[in-house]
N, C-alpha and C positions, 0 to 999 in steps of 0.2 A: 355573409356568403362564404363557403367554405368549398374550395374546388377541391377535387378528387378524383384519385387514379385509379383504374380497374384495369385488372391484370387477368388475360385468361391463358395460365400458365402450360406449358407444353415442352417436353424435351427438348423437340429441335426449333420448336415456334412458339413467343411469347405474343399475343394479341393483347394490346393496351387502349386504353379509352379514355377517355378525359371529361368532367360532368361538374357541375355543383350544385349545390341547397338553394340557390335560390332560384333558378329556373328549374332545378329537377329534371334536364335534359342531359343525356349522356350522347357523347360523338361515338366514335371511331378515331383512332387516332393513327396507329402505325403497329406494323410487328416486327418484335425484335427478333434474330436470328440466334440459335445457340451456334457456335461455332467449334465443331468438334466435341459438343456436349459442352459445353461450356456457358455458361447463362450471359449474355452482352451486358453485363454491367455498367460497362462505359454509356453505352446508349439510353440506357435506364436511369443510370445517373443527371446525364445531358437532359433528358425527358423532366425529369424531376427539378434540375434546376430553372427549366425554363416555367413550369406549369406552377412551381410551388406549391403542392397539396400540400393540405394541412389533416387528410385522411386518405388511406391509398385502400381499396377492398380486393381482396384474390380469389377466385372461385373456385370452390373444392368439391370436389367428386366423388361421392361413393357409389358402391352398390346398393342398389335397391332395398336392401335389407338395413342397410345405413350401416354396413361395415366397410373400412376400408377398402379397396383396391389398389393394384400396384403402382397406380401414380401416384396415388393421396400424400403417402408418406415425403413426395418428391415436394409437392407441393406446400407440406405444411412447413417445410425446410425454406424454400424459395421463398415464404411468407414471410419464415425469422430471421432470413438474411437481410431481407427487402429492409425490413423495419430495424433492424439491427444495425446496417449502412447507413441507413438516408434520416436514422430517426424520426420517422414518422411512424402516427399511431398502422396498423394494418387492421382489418377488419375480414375473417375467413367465411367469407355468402358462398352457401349453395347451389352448385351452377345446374345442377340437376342434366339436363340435354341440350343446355347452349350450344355447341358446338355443332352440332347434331341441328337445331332448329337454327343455326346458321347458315349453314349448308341448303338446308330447305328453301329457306328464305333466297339464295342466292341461285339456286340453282331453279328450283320451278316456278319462281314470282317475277323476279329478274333475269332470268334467261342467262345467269353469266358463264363463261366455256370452264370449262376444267383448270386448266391451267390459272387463270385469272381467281377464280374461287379458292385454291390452293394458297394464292397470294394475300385473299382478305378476308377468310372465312374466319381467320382467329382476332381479329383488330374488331370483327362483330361480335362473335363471340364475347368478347370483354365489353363491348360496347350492350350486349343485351344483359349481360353479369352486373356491370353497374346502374345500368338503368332499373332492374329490378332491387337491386337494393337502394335504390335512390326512390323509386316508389314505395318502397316497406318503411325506409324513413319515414317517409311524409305521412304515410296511412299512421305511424305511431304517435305523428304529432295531435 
């Protein structure tokens, strides 16, 4: 079994998840805050020591056309930091509208208010980022 971190990275909000191979189920886990732009390291760290992955996956963004956009570049960075700190492999899955079918999800299925959605919409986020790459796993097995 190999548990795993899914990251759905965001300037001022990281949305994290936490999943493995051998149930193929991804959570929700927490999000981290940038503070002053600044990516929470420490929290990330603490997350990582507690959870132990032995693969962390971050979901990346283009446009449509599959060129970049202005976050991408942010994100392929926070990916080589991620795995450059904590030495673990990272893996870049395409989040396509996570964040977007998060929101969805939390707002017209679950009724949740504004402000509350604001607080979990990216911890889903991650939590749908892994889970789909947790499914493309398994389909490749």
């Amino acid at each position: 079994m190999a548990v795993c971190l899914g990251f759905d990275y965001g300037v001022k909000k990281i949305g994290v998840a936490v999943g493995d191979t051998e149930t193929n189920i991804a959570n929700a886990l927490t999000t981290v805050r940038a503070i002053k732009q600044k990516t929470g390291w420490e929290e990330i760290g603490k997350l990582i020591d507690e959870w132990q992955p032995t693969k962390m996956v971050v979901g990346i963004s283009r446009k449509e056309n599959g060129e970049d956009n202005e976050v991408t570049p942010r994100m392929i960075r926070f990916s080589r930091q991620l795995e450059g700190r904590y030495h673990c492999p990272v893996e870049l899955f395409d989040e396509g509208l996570t964040t977007f079918e998060a929101k969805q999800l939390l707002f017209d299925e679950v009724q949740v208010s504004a402000n509350k959605l604001w607080e979990v919409q990216d911890e889903l986020a991650a939590q749908l980022i892994l889970q789909s790459w947790l499914n493309t796993k398994q389909q490749e097995k």
